[in-house]
C-alpha positions as CSV (number, residue, x, y, z in Angstrom):
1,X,46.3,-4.5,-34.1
2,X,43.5,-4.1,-31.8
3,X,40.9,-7.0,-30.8
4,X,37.8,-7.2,-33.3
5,X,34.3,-7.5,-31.8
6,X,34.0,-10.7,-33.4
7,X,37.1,-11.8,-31.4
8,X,35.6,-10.6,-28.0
9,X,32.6,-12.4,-28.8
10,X,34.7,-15.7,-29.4
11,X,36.8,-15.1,-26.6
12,X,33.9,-14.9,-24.1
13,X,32.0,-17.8,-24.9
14,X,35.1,-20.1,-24.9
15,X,36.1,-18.3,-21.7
16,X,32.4,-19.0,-20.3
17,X,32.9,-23.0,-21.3
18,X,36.2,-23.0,-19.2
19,X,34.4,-21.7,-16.1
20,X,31.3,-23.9,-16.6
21,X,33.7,-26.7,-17.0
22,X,35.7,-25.8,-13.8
23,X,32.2,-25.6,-11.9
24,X,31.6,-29.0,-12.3
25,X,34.2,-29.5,-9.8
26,X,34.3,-26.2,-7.9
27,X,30.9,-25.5,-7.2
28,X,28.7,-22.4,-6.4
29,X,32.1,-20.4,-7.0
30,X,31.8,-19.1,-10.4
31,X,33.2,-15.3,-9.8
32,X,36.1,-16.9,-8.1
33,X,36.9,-19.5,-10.6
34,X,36.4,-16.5,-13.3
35,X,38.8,-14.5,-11.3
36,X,41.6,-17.1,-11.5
37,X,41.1,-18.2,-14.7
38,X,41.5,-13.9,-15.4
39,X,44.8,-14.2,-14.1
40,X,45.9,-17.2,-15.7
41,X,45.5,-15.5,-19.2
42,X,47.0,-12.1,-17.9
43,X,49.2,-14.1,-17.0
44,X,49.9,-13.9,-13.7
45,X,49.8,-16.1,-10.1
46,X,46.9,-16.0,-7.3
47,X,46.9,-16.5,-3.6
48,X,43.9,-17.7,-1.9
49,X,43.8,-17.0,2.0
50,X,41.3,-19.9,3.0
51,X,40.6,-22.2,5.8
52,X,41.3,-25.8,4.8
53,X,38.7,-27.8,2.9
54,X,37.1,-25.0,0.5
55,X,38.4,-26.8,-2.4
56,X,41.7,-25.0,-3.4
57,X,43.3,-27.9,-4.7
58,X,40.0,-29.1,-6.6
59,X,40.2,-26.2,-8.0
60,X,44.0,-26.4,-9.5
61,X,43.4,-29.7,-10.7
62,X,40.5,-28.2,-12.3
63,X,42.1,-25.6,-14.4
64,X,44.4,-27.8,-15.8
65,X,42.2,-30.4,-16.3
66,X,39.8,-28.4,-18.8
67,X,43.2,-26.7,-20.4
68,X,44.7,-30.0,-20.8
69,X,47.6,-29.5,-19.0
70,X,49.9,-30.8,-15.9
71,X,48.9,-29.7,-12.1
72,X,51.5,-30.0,-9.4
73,X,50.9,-29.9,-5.6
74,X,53.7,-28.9,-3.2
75,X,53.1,-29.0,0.2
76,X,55.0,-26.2,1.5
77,X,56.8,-27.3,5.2
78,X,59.5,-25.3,7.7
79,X,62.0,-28.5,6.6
80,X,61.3,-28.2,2.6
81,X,64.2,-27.3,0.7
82,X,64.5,-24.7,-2.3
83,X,65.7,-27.9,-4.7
84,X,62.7,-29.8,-2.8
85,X,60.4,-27.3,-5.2
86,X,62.7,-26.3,-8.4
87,X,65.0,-29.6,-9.1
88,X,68.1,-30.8,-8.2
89,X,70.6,-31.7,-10.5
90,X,72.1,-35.2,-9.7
91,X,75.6,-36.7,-10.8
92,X,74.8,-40.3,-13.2
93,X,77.3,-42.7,-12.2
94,X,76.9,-45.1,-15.5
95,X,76.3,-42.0,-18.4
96,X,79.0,-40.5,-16.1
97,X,76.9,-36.9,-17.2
98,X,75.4,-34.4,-14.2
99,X,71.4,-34.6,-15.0
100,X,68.8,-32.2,-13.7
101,X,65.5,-34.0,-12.5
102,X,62.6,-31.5,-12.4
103,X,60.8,-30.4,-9.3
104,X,56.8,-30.3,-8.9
105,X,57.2,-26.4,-10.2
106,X,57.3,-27.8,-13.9
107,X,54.0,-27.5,-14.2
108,X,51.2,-25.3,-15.8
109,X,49.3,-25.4,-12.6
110,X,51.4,-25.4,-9.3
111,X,49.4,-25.5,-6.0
112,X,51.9,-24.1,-3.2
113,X,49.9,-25.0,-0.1
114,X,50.3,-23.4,3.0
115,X,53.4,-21.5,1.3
116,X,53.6,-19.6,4.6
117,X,55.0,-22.1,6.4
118,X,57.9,-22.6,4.7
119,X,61.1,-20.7,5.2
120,X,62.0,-17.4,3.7
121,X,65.1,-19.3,1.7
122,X,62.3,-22.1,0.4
123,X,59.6,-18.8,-0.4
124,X,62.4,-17.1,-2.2
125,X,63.1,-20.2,-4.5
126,X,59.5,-19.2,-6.0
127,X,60.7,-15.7,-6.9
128,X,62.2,-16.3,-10.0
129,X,59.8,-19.0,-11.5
130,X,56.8,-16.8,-10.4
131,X,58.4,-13.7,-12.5
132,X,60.4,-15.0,-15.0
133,X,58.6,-18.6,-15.8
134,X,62.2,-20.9,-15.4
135,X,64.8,-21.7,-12.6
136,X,68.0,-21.7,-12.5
137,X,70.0,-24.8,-11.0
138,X,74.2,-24.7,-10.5
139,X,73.9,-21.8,-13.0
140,X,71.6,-23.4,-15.5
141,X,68.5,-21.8,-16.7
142,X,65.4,-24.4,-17.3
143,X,62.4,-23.0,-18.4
144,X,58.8,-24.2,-17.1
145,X,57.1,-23.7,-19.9
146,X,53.9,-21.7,-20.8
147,X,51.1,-21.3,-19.6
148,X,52.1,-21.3,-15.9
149,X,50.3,-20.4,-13.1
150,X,51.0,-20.6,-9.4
151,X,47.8,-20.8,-7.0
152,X,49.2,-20.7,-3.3
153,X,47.5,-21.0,-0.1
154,X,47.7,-19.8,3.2
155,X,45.8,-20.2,6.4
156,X,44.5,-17.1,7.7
157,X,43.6,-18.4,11.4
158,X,46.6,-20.7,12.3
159,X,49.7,-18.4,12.4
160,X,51.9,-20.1,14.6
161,X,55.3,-21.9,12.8
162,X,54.5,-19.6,9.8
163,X,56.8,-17.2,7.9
164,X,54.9,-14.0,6.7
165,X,55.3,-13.6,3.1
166,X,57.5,-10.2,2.6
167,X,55.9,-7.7,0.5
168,X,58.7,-8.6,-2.8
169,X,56.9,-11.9,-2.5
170,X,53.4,-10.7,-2.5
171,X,53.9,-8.4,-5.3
172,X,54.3,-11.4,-7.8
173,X,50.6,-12.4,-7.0
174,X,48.3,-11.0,-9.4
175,X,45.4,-11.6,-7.5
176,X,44.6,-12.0,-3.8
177,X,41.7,-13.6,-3.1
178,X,39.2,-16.4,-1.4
179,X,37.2,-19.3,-2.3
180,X,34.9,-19.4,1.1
181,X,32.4,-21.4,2.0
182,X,29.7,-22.6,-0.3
183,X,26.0,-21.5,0.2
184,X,23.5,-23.6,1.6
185,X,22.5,-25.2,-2.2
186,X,26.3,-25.5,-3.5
187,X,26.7,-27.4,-0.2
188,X,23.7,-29.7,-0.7
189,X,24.7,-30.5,-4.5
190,X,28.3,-31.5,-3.1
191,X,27.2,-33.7,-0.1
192,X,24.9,-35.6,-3.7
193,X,28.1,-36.0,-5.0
194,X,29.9,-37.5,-1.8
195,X,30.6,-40.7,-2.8
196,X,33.3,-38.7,-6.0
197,X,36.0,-38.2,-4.4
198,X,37.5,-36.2,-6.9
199,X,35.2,-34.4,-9.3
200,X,38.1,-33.0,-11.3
201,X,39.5,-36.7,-12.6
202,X,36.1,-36.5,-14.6
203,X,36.6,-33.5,-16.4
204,X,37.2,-33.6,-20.3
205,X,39.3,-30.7,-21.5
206,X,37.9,-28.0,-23.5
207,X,40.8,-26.3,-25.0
208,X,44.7,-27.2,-25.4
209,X,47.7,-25.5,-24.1
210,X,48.1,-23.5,-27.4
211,X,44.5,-22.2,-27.2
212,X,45.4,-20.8,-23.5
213,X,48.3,-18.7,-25.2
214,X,46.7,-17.4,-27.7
215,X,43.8,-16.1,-25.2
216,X,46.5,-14.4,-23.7
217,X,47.9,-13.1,-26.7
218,X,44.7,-11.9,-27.8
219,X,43.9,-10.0,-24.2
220,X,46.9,-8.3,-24.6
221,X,45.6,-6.7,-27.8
222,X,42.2,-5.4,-25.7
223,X,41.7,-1.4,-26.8
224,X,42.5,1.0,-23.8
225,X,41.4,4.3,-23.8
226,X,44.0,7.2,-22.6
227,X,41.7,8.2,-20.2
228,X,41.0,5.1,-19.3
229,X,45.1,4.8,-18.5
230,X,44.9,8.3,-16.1
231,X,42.1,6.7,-14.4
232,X,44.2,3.9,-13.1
233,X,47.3,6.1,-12.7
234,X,45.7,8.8,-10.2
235,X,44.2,6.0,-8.3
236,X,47.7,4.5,-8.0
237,X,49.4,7.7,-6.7
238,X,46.3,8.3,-4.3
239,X,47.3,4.8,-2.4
240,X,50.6,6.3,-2.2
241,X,49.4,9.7,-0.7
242,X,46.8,8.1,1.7
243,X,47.2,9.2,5.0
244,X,46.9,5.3,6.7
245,X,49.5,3.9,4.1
246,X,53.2,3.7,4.3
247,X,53.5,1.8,1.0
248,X,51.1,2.2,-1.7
249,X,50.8,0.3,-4.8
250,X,54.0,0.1,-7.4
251,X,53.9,0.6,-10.8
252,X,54.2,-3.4,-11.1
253,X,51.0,-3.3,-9.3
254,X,49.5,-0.6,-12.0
255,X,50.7,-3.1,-15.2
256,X,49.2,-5.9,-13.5
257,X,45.8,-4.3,-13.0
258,X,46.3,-3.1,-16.9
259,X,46.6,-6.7,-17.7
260,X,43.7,-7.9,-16.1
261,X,41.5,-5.3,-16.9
262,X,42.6,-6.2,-20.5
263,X,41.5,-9.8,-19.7
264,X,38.3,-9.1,-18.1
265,X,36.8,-6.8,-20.8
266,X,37.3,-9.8,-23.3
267,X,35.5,-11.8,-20.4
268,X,32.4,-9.5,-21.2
269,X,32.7,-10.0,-25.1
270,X,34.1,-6.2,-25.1
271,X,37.5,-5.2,-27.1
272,X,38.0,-2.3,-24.4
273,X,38.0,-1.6,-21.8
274,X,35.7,0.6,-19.2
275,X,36.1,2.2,-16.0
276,X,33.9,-0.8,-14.3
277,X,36.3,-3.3,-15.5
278,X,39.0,-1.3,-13.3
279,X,36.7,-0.7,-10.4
280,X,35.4,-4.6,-10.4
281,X,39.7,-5.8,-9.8
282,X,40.9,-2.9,-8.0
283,X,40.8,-4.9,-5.0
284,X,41.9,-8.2,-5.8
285,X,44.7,-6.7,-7.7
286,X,45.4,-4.3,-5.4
287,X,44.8,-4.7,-2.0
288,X,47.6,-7.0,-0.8
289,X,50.0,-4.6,-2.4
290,X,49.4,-2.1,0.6
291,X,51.3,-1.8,3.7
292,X,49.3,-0.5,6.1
293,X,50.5,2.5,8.7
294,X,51.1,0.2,12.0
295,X,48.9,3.4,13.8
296,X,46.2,2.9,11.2
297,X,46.1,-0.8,11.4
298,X,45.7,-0.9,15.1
299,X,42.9,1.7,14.9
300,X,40.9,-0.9,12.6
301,X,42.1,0.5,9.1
302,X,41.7,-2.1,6.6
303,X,43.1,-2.0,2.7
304,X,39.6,-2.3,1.5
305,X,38.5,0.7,3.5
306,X,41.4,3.4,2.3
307,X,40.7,1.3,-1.4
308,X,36.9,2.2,-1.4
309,X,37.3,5.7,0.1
310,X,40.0,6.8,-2.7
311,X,37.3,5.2,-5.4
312,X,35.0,7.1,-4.0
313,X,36.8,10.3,-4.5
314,X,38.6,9.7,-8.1
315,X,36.5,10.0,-10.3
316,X,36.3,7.5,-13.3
317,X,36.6,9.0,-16.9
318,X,32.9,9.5,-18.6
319,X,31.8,6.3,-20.4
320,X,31.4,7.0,-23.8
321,X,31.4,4.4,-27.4
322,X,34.5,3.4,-28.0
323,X,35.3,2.9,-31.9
324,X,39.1,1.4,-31.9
C-alpha cells in the first residue's frame, strides 16, 4: 500500500519538529541536520569530513536526544581494538557462565570519531554492524537494535597516522557530508549561549523509538514512478562510463539513493517522488562512491564535477501529477 497524502502531510510536520528540535543545539545547520536525520529513517549511516569543533558530536547527542534514545561516542585510535567497539565476552568466575558485556556500538546513535585513524582490522569490526545492525562475538550473533545509526568523522586536513577508509567501507555510508562552519549570526547566537556547555542535555524528546520505525516504515511505502526508476538507473551507468572514473557507483549505491529519495519526498509532505528529489541527494549519496581515474584526479577532476556534468546531460523524466 502506497503512502496517503494525509500521511505525507503527517510525516512532514513531525519530521519538521525533529529538525527544529535538533537546531536548538546544532545551530544555523538546518539542511545538514535534515540530511542526517534523512538517512536515519532510510535507514542508513553518515560520515561527516569536518575540522574539529563544528559540532559533530552535539549533533549525535542531539538526534537521540529528541528520538529518545541512547548515543554512544567512540573515539577511534591506531591502539583501539575490534572488541574495544563491539563487546567482549568475559568468563564469570562465581556464575561460572561466559558473559558478553556490550561495546559503545549498542547504541541508536554511535559517533565513530576520527574513524580514520584507526586500523583497518578495528574499521572492519564496523562492517558488519553498519550492514546488518548486530555483531557477532566467539560465534554469537547480538543484535543492536533498531533504529541505529552510525555518524563517523574524519579530519580532512590532518592525514598523517591515518588509515584511509577502503571503498567496501565507504559504501556502507549513506550519506557523505559536512557540517562547516556557522555564518556570522549562528556564530553570534552560540557565543549567547557560552556559558551551556552542552545544549543537547536540554533537549526534551519529541518522538519515541517506535515512532522512528514507523517513519521508516512509512518512507519505504513513498510512490515511485517507473520513469522516475530509469532516471536513477541511466545516471548510475553514466558514472560507470565516465571517462575520469575507474569505479562508478554500484547498484548498492542506486538502492540507497532510492531510499532516500523515498525519505525526502515525505520530507516535503509528497507520497512520490520527483526528479528534484533525486537531483537534490545525488551527491551526498553518491559522490564518495566514486573512485576517481589517478590521471583525472591529478588534473583537478573532482566527483562533484563528472556528477554535475552527467546531470547536466541525462535528462530527468517530465514532471507530471502523479495519482498513486
Amino acid at each position: 500500500m502506497s503512502m496517503t497524502p494525509e500521511q505525507a502531510r503527517w510525516f512532514s510536520d513531525t519530521f519538521d519538529k525533529l529538525v527544529q528540535s535538533v537546531g536548538q543545539a546544532v545551530i544555523g545547520k538546518n539542511e545538514v541536520v535534515r540530511l542526517v536525520l534523512t538517512a536515519m529513517m532510510a535507514p542508513g549511516h553518515v560520515l561527516l569530513e569536518d575540522a574539529p569543533g563544528t559540532g559533530k558530536t552535539s549533533l549525535a547527542r542531539s538526534i537521540a536526544a529528541t528520538v529518545q534514545g541512547s548515543s554512544a561516542r567512540i573515539q577511534f585510535t591506531p591502539d583501539l581494538l575490534p572488541s574495544d567497539v563491539t563487546g567482549v565476552t568475559i568468563y564469570d568466575q562465581t556464575s561460572k557462565q561466559f558473559e558478553f558485556h556490550r561495546g559503545p556500538v549498542f547504541a541508536n546513535v554511535v559517533l565513530a570519531d576520527e574513524i580514520n585513524r584507526a586500523s583497518p582490522k578495528t574499521q572492519s569490526a564496523m562492517l558488519e554492524v553498519m550492514e546488518e545492525g548486530r555483531v557477532t562475538v566467539d560465534g554469537v550473533t547480538h543484535e543492536v537494535g533498531s533504529p541505529f545509526m552510525v555518524i563517523a568523522t574524519q579530519n580532512p586536513i590532518e592525514q598523517a597516522g591515518t588509515y584511509r577508509l577502503p571503498e567496501a567501507q565507504l559504501d556502507r555510508f549513506l550519506m557523505k557530508t559536512s557540517l562547516g562552519y556557522p555564518d556570522h549570526a549562528s556564530s553570534v547566537q552560540i557565543l549567547q549561549g557560552a556559558s551551556v556547555r552542552d545544549r543537547s542535555a536540554q533537549l526534551a524528546p519529541r518522538i519515541s523509538l517506535q515512532a522512528v520505525n514507523d517513519m521508516t516504515q512509512l518512507a519505504s511505502t513513498v510512490h515511485v514512478d517507473p520513469a522516475v526508476l530509469e532516471y536513477v538507473s541511466r545516471l548510475m551507468e553514466e558514472t560507470r562510463l565516465a571517462p575520469e572514473v575507474r569505479v562508478g557507483v554500484s547498484i548498492r549505491g542506486a538502492l540507497a539513493l532510492m531510499r532516500a529519495v523515498k525519505v525526502w519526498a515525505a520530507v516535503n509532505g509528497r507520497h512520490y517522488v520527483i526528479p528534484d528529489d533525486v537531483k537534490h541527494l545525488v551527491e551526498p549519496v553518491w559522490l564518495h562512491r566514486f573512485v576517481l581515474d589517478p590521471e583525472a584526479e591529478f588534473a583537478g577532476t573532482t566527483a562533484k564535477t563528472v556528477m554535475t556534468k552527467i546531470l547536466s546531460e541525462v535528462a530527468p523524466p517530465q514532471a507530471r501529477q502523479q495519482t498513486a
